[in-house]
Each structure stands twice: as structure tokens, then as C-alpha cells.
DOSEBA-35988 format. One line per 10 residues: number of its first residue (from 1); their letters; for each residue x, y, z of C-alpha. Coordinates in steps of 0.1 Angstrom, whole numbers, always signed. Layout:
<vexzas>
NUM	a	X:Y:Z  ...
</vexzas>
This chain:
<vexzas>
1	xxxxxxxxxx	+139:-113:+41  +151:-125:+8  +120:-121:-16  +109:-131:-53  +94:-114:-78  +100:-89:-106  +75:-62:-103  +68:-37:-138  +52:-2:-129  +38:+10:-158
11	xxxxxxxxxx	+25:+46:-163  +19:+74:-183  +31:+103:-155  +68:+106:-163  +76:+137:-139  +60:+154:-111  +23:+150:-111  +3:+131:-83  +6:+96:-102  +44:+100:-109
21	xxxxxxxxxx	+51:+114:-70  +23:+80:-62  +51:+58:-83  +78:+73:-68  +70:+60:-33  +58:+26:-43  +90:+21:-65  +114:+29:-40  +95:+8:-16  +99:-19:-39
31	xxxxxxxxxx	+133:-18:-42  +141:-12:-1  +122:-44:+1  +148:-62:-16  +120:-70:-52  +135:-64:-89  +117:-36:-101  +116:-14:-137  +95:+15:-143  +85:+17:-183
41	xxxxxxxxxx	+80:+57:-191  +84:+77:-214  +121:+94:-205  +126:+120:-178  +151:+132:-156  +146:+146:-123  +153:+141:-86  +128:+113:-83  +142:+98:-114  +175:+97:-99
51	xxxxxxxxxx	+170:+89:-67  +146:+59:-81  +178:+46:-100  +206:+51:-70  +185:+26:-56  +185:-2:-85  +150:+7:-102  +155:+3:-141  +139:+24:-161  +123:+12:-197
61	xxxxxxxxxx	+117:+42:-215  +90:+45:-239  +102:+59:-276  +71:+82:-274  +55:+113:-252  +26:+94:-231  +12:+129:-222  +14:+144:-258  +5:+112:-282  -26:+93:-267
71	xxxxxxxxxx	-35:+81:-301  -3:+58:-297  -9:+52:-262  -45:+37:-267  -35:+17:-301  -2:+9:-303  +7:-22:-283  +42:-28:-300  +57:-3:-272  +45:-22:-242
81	xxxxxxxxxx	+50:-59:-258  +87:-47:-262  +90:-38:-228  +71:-68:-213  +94:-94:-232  +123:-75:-225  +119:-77:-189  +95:-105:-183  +81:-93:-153  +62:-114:-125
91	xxxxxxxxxx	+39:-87:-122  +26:-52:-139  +13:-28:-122  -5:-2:-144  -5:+30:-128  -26:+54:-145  -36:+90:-145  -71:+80:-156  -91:+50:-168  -79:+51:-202
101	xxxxxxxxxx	-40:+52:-197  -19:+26:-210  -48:+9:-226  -29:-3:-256  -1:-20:-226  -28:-34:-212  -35:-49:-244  -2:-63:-248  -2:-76:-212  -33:-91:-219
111	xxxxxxxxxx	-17:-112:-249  +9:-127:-230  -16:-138:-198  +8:-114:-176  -7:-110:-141  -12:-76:-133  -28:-47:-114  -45:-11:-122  -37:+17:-97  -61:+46:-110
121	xxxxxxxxxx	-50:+83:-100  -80:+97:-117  -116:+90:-126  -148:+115:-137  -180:+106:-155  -168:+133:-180  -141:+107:-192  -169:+78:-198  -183:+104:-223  -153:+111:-238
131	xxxxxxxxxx	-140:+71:-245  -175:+56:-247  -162:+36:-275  -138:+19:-250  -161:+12:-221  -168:-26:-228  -129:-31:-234  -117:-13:-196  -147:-39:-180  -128:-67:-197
141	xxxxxxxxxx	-94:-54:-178  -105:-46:-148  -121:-87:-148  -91:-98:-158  -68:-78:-135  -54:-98:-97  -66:-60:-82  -81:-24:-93  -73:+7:-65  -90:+36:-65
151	xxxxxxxxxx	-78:+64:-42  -110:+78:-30  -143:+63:-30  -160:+89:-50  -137:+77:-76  -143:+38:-67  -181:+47:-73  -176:+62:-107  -153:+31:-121  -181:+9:-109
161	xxxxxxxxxx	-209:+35:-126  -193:+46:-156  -164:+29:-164  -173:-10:-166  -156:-18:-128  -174:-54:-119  -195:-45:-84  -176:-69:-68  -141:-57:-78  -119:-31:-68
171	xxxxxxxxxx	-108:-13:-34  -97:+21:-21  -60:+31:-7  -58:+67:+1  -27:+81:-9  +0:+90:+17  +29:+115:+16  +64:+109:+32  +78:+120:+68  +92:+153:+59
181	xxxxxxxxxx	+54:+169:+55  +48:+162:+90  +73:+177:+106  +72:+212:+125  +73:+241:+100  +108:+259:+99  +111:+295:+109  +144:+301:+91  +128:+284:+60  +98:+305:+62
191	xxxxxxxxxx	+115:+340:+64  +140:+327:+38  +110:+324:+13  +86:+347:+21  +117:+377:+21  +124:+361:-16  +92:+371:-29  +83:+398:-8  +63:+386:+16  +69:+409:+48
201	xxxxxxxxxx	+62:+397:+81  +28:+402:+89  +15:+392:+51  -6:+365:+47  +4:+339:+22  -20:+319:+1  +0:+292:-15  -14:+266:-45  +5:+235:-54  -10:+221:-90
211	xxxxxxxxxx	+0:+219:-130  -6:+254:-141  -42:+237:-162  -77:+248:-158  -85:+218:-141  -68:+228:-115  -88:+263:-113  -60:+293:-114  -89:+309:-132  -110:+308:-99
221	xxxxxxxxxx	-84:+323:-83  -78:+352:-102  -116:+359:-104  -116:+361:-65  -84:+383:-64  -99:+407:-81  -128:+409:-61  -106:+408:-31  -83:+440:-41  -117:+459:-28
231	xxxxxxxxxx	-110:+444:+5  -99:+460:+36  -76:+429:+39  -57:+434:+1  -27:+447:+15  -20:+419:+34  -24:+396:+12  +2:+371:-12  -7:+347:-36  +22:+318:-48
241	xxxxxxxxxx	+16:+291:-76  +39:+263:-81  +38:+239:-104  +45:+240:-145  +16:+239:-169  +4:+252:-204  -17:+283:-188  +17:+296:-179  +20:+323:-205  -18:+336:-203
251	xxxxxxxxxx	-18:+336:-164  +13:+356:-165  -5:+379:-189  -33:+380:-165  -11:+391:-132  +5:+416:-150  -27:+432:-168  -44:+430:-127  -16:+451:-118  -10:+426:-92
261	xxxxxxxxxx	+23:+415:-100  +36:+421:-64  +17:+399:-48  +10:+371:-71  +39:+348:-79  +45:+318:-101  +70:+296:-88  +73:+270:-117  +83:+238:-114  +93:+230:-73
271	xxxxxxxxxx	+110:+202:-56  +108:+221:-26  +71:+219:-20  +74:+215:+20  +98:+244:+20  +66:+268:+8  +42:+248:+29  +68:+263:+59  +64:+295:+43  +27:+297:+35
281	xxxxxxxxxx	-3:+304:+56  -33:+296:+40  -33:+264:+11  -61:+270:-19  -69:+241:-43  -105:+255:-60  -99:+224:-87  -128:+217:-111  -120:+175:-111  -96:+156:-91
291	xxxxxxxxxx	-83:+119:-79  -73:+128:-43  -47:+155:-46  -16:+153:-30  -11:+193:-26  -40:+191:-2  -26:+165:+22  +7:+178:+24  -6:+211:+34  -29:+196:+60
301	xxxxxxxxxx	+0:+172:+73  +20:+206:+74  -9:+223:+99  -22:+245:+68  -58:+255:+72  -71:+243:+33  -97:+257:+11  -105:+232:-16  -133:+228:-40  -163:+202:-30
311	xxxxxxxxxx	-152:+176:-61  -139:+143:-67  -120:+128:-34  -117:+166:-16  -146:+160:+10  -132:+122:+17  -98:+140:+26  -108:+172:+43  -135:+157:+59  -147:+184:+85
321	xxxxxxxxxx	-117:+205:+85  -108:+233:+63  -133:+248:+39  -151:+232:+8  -161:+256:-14  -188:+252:-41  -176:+230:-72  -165:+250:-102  -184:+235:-128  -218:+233:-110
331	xxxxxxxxxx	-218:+269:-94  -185:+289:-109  -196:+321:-93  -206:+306:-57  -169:+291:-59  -154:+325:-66  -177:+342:-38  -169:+311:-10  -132:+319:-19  -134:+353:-10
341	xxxxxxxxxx	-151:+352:+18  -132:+325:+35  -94:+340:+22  -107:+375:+41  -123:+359:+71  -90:+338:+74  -66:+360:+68  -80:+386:+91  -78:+358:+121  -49:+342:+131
351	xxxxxxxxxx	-59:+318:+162  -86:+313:+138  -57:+297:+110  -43:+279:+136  -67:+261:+150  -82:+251:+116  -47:+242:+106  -41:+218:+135  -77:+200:+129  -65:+193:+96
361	xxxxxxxxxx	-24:+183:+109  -46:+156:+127  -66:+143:+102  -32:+139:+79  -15:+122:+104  -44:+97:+112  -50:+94:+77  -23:+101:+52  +11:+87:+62  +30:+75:+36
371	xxxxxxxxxx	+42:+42:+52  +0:+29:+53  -2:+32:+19  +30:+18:+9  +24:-9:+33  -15:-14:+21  -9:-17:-18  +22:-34:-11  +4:-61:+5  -23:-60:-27
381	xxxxxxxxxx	+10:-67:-46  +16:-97:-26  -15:-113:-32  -16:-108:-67  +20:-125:-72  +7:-156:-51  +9:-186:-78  -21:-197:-93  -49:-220:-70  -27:-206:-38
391	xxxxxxxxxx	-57:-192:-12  -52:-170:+15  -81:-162:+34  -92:-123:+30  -84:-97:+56  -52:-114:+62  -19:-93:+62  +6:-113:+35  +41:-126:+28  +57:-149:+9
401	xxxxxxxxxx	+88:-162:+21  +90:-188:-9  +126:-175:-19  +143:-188:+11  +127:-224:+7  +144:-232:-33  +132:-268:-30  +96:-259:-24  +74:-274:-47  +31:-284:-56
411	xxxxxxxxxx	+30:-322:-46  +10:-346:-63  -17:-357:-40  -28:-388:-62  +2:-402:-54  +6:-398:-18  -9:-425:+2  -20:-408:+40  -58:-414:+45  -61:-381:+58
421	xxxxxxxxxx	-48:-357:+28  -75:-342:+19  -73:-346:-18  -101:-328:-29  -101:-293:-16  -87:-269:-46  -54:-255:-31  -15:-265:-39  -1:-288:-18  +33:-279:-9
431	xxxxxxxxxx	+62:-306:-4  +98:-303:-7  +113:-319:-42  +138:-339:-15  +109:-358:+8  +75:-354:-10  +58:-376:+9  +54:-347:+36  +38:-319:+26  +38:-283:+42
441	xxxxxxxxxx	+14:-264:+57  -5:-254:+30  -8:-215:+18  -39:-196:+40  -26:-223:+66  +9:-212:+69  -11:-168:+69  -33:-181:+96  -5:-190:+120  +13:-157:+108
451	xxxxxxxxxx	-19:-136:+116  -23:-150:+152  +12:-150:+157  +17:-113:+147  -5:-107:+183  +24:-123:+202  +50:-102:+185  +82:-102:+212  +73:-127:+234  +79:-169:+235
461	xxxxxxxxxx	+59:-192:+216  +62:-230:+209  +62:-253:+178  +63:-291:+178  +72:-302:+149  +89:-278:+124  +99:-303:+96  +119:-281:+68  +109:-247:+88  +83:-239:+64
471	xxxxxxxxxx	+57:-230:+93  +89:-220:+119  +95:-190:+91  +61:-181:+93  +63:-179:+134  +96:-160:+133  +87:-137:+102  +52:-125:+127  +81:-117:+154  +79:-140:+179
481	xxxxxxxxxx	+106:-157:+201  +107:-196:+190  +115:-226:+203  +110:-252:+178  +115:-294:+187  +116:-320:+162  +133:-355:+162  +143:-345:+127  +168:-319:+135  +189:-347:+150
491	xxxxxxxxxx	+197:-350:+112  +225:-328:+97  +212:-325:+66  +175:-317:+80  +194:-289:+106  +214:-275:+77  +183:-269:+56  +161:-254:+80  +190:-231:+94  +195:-222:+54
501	xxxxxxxxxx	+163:-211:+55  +154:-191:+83  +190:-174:+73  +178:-163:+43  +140:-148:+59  +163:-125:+83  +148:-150:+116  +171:-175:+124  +186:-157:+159  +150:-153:+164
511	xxxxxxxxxx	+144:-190:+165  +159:-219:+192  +160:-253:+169  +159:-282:+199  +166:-317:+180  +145:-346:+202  +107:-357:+207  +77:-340:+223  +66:-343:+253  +94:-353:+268
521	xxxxxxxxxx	+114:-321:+252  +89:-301:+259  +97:-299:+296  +132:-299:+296  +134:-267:+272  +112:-252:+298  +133:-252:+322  +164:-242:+308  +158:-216:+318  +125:-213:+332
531	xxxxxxxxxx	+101:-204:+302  +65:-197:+295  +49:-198:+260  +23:-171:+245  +17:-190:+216  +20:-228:+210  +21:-245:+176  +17:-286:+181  +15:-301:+146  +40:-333:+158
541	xxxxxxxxxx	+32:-371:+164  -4:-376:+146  -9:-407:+163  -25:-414:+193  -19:-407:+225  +6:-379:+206  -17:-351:+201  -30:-357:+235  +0:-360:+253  +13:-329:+236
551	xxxxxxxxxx	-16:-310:+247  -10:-322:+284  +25:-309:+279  +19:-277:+265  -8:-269:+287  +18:-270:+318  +35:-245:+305  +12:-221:+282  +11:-184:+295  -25:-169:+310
561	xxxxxxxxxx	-31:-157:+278  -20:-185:+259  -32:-195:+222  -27:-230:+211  -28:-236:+168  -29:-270:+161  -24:-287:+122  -39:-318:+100  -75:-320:+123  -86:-340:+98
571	xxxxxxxxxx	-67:-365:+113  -89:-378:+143  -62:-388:+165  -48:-348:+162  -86:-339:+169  -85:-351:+202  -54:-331:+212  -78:-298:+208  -106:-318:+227  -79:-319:+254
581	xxxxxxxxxx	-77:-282:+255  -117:-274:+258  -125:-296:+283  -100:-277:+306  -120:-254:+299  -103:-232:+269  -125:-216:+242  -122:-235:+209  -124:-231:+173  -118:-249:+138
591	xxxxxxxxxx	-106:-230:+111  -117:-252:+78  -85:-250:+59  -73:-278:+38  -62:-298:+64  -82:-286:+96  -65:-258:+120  -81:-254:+151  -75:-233:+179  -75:-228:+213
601	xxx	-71:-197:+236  -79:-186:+269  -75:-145:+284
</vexzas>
């Protein structure tokens, strides 16, 4: 479906850490989805980088080092005012590694009354204490913002505690990691890498993905390695770090001092992360503070029993699988001991790694899939771009097929003269610029017939009375199998734009257009050839004995489990056509929209 918008992402984790590998999946979903998308940065090139621009992301890069200069980051607003009248974006989306990134951009969006939305990787009380000074100014944001997302609810609970979050504002989306950590682990790879660092056969691998930082809790590590060279189990055992980082240097130092140097390798920087997961047996994240890390997801999607520390979004991701030791900076030694006990009972037990590793296998794949969260904070996305005094009803699933209708605009309801508009309820009143006298169904009307249409996906349904196709697109788009009847598609010009449309959404072989009038259509279509109808629209004739003889129509016709939407109940002639429906004895309900919906189902 053709779409609108321009969407910014704006972040301060330019290469590989959770937040820029977070970006990278949004961004690319963005652009699959057919959106104008740039990424402001500060510069990089890698694989994500690339691949993010083979598929028409632009990248704005920031003249500065986000992760080196946060002076400039939380004052100077010149960088992000550039890039925001530059590119003029529909939307920002701040995507931060903690509660103050990109303040200073946040600023600047501020200034110019751009719409936006704050993504945060990373929240800890620690950082309140830090940028207490700032505390007032991140509340102001976080009103002003269309959406905040945490990605755990620990992390929700300490924006809302410590970092100014209104109580009623903000939501969690669990993270989620793409297809290839889910598949089987590969032999060949496994021997490949494990023989490249020699790691025989019957070693036991403990593998670490993470930024070589104390945060991330290498020193735990080494503490319990060298209680664990006493064990029975040593000679078994491998240890192998990816990941870049400033402790580098001095954990090299430290291996080689251990005399451990054969067993304990730093990788560096890896793009081949599920290659080691194939390769590992045990996965060990003792981290002192975290968002929800993706290392420990991708190891449990890969069947990896996990040992993690007890922090931050950990026990919300393991859940009851794997281990949670004792967090670092509460208890440093009962973390070192829990890690040595449970890397020699594991080790020692094979069916024991196994079976831990296929509990948490399930959890990922129940939990962490990549496509939900795409799909979830795309759909946040949606709701923020809706225009101003647009309303769609909460809990329902979003699109916005505005794009493929260019002569959609707000009507001015003072000027139209039907009894029945009801003038006073706060919404925009859609009309198209060549008839205004007509207006559409407005927006939560046009998601409520999406929503219960999306339960009829591949079967038949019904509408009477498609005007432009502005409620047909919303049938077609929830996947249904359309036959749509108006008088008005007798007209060229009416059949040309409602065919344009439905073109453009990607529906129109999805949808029959049958020129004439209900009810006398309605029979005819239904038996050429014989039909039945799951879900029935009837928003035609307003007048009585229309509705009614509609209803009577429909009715003959309407599948066992039928649903029947009707439009414009605050018409009382269009009231009755429902009545119809419950005293055959259908259930009944009214959905108080701005013109009336109700309902009727049966099944």
C-alpha cells in the first residue's frame, strides 16, 4: 500500500550496541514498508549502515561523536535544528541509549512543534542522580511526546519513579531479534569456530556478547575463572568475549597475567554473533545495569541455557529459565560464587544444558521475534503521525491509507446542511475537495470496520454503499473478499476514482465494484455465482424503508456466523435497519462514534 509520511530516527548509538542493532530493524522496516526515512548520527560505516542505505534510508550525519561529546549533545541544539529543517520530517523518533540522549534535539524538535516519539534503550535510578538538574526538563518531553517505549517494565517503572514519566504515559515493547537466531544451530559452523580457537570437541564453551565496559561485568567473570581453575571441571572449560570496548587493553592484561590465555578469547568486534551462538554452549551476561539485552535473547532464541545477572529487564526476559545470579552491585561476591557454581554444575551435565536451553528456545520464540516488535512500535508510529483531532479508539490495530485518497480533505461541518451530522463531537470530518457535501466515514469509524473485518480475513463480505472507496479500502486492506454496490459507480468518473484508489492500497483484485441500487443488487450478485457473506457493511439509502429493506436483503444471504456493521445511526431511519437485525433475534450493539456504528452478529 502506497503510504505517507517521512519518518526521522534520531539516536546517539551509531554502530553496534543494542539501540543501534534496535534502529537497524525499525529503519529497515520503515523503508520495506514503502515510508521516507533518514537516520541523523553521528557517521559510521558498517554492515547495518550499508545495508540501511541499499534500501533508500538517508543518513544525516551529525558533525560530532554522540558517544564521546555529551556536553554538546545535551546543549547544543544547532545540530538537530539543521537536520530537522533539512529534512522536515513528519515524525522523529528519538531513539536513545538512556533518558538523557539527544536532549538538546529534543530541544530543537520542541521549537519547531515537530511531532515525535522517545524509544528509551536504557533507564537506572543511578542516572536520575547523575542529571538531577535535568529532571523537570525530560517530564516536559515525555508530556509533550505522541508516545514514550520502554523495553522492559522495570525500566517503564523507573521513567515513571525517577525520571519525570507522567503515570499515565508511556508503554513497554520488548525488543525482538530477526529469523536467523532461531534457526537450528549449525554443525559445520560450530566445529569451524570452536577448532579456530581451540575449542576441542568435548570443551565446554561459555560465550559473552557485550561492549568490553564494566557495565557489562567481564570483571565478574574473571573473578569466577579464577576460582574455577581449582575445579575438577577447568580443563574443560572456554571462555569467548565479543564485542569492542575500552577495558580491552586491561582485560587482555588480565588473561595473560591468569595464565589463561588458552582458554579465554576476545573476539572483538563481530557481525557474526549467531555463528558463535552455533558454536557456544553455555551464554553468561553477569551485567551490573541493563535495558533488555539483546545478547541474552539471541542466545535463548538459539537454545543456549543463559546465566545473567538479576538487574534491570533480565528477570522479565529470562523469566523461569536459565539462571539469575545475584546482582553485582548489591552482592559482588554472591554473583561471583552463583557463577561458579552454576558454570561447573552446567558444564559437567549435558541433558542438563539441553533441556535448560530448549526452555529458554521457547520462551524467545513466544516472546522475542523480531517481526512483534517491528510490527508493535510500528503501529505506535502510526498513531502518532495521525493529524491533529483524528481519534482512533485504543487497542485498535492502525493504518492509514490517506496516500491513495489525494482529494481527501477536513469538511466544514457549519456549512453542511444534513440534520443528522453531528456537528459537535471533536473529530475531522472527512469529505472529498470534489463533492463535500458527503463526508467519509470518519477516522476510529473507518478502524472499527478494519478491526472487525480483520476477523473475516479470506472470506466474502458485503458493502452497500462505497461512495469514493474510502470505507471499501478499509474492508480490502483487513483482507477480506468484497463485493461492493453503489448506484454511483454507474458514473465514470466516480468508477475511475474509486478504482484509482484501491490501485494504489494494493486491494483492488481483492474488491468486486457492482454499479446499481440495494436491495435489488443485492440478490442478483448473490447469485452469480451463488455467494454467502461473512461480514456485511450497509451504510446505503438513509431513508426509510432503505435501511430496513437492506437489512431484509442482507439477512437472506449473511453466513451463520455473520456480522452486520451499519453507519450514520444517528440517522433514525438507519436505526431501524439494526432494529431489524435484533428482533430476528441477532445480538446487537452501538458503537458511539461520531456518527453512530452499530452492530450486529450472530455465531
Amino acid at each position: 500500500m502506497k503510504v505517507c509520511g517521512h519518518i526521522l530516527l534520531y539516536t546517539d548509538d551509531p554502530d553496534a550496541g543494542g539501540v543501534a542493532q534496535y534502529n537497524h530493524a525499525i529503519l529497515c522496516a520503515l523503508a520495506h514498508r514503502g515510508y521516507k526515512v533518514t537516520c541523523a548520527q553521528s557517521r559510521a560505516d558498517n554492515p547495518l549502515i550499508r545495508r540501511q542505505a541499499d534500501l533508500g534510508v538517508r543518513h544525516a550525519w551529525l558533525g560530532f561523536d554522540t558517544g564521546k561529546d555529551l556536553q554538546r549533545a545535551l546543549t547544543n541544539t544547532a545540530d538537530a535544528a539543521a537536520v530537522f529543517d533539512a529534512a522536515r520530517p513528519d515524525l522523529v523518533i528519538f531513539s536513545n541509549c538512556c533518558p538523557v540522549s539527544n536532549l538538546a534535539a529534543k530541544r530543537a524538535a520542541v521549537e519547531r512543534r515537530l511531532p515525535f516519539v522517545i524509544v528509551e534503550g536504557f533507564v537506572a535510578p543511578y542516572l536520575a542522580q547523575m542529571f538531577a538538574g535535568i529532571l523537570d526538563e525530560l517530564g516536559r518531553h515525555y508530556a509533550l511526546a505522541k508516545a514514550v517505549i520502554a523495553v522492559s517494565n522495570e525500566n517503564l517503572d523507573w521513567l515513571h519513579q525517577a525520571c519525570g514519566l507522567p503515570a499515565d504515559t508511556g508503554q513497554v515493547i520488548y525488543y525482538g531479534r530477526p529469523a536467523r537466531y532461531f534457526t537450528a544451530r549449525d554443525p559445520a559452523t560450530r566445529q569451524r569456530l570452536r577448532e579456530s580457537i581451540g575449542v576441542p570437541a568435548d570443551g565446554v564453551l561459555c560465550f559473552t556478547a557485550g561492549r568490553l565496559e564494566q557495565i557489562k561485568g567481564y570483571q565478574y567473570q574473571l573473578a569466577a575463572i579464577r576460582l574455577l581453575q581449582a575445579s575438577t571441571i577447568w580443563p574443560r572449560l572456554y571462555f569467548a568475549w565479543a564485542g569492542p570496548g575500552g577495558l580491552e587493553g586491561q582485560l587482555s592484561d588480565a588473561i595473560r597475567q591468569m595464565g589463561v590465555a588458552g582458554q579465554v578469547t576476545l573476539l572483538g568486534q563481530r557481525w557474526d554473533v549467531a555463528d558463535w551462538l552455533d558454536a557456544a554452549d553455555i551464554f553468561v551476561l553477569p551485567s551490573e545495569a541493563e535495558g533488555m539485552p539483546l545478547a541474552v535473547m539471541e542466545a535463548m532464541a538459539k537454545g543456549l541455557p543463559v546465566i545473567a545477572s538479576a538487574v534491570s529487564g533480565i528477570p522479565e526476559e529470562l523469566g523461569e529459565t536459565g539462571k539469575l545470579v545475584a546482582p553485582p552491585r548489591t552482592d559482588p561476591q554472591a554473583t561471583i560464587r552463583e557463577l561458579v557454581a552454576t558454570i561447573e554444575s552446567w558444564a559437567a551435565d549435558g541433558a542438563l544444558r539441553r533441556s535448560l536451553g530448549e526452555a529458554c528456545r521457547e520462551r524467545a520464540r513466544a516472546m522475542f521475534r523480531e517481526e512483534r516488535m517491528v510490527d508493535e512500535t510500528i503501529q505506535v508510529f502510526e498513531r502518532a503521525l495521525l493529524p491533529p483531532d483524528d481519534y482512533v479508539a485504543p487497542g485498535l490495530r492502525v493504518v492509514r491509507p490517506d496516500a491513495c485518497f489525494p482529494h481527501m480533505a477536513i469538511g466544514d461541518r457549519r456549512t453542511n446542511s444534513w440534520p443528522y451530522l453531528r456537528r459537535q463531537v471533536p473529530h475531522n470530518w472527512y469529505v472529498d475537495r470534489r463533492w463535500p457535501a458527503i463526508g467519509f466515514l470518519s477516522r476510529d469509524e473507518a478502524h472499527l470496520l478494519y478491526n472487525n473485518a480483520l476477523q473475516f480475513g479470506g472470506r466474502r463480505a458485503l458493502e452497500i454503499g462505497c461512495f469514493l472507496g474510502w470505507s471499501t479500502c478499509y474492508l480490502a486492506l483487513a483482507g477480506v473478499e468484497l463485493d461492493a454496490i453503489d448506484p454511483l459507480l454507474a458514473k465514470a468518473d466516480f468508477l475511475e476514482s474509486v478504482s484509482a484508489s484501491l490501485d494504489a492500497a494494493g486491494v483492488r483484485r481483492a474488491v468486486h465494484l457492482h454499479p446499481g441500487s440495494s436491495p435489488g443488487l443485492v440478490q442478483e450478485v448473490a447469485t452469480r455465482p451463488e455467494r454467502r457473506w461473512a461480514l456485511i457493511f450497509i451504510d446505503g439509502d438513509h431513508q426509510r424503508p432503505g435501511p430496513v429493506q437492506d437489512a431484509m436483503a442482507c439477512a437472506a444471504f449473511a453466513e451463520a456466523d455473520a456480522m452486520v456493521l451499519f453507519h450514520d445511526l444517528a440517522a433514525p431511519d438507519v436505526a431501524q435497519g439494526l432494529d431489524y437485525f435484533r428482533d430476528q433475534g441477532w445480538q446487537t450493539m452501538i458503537y458511539h462514534t461520531m456518527q453512530i456504528m452499530g452492530v450486529a452478529w450472530r455465531g
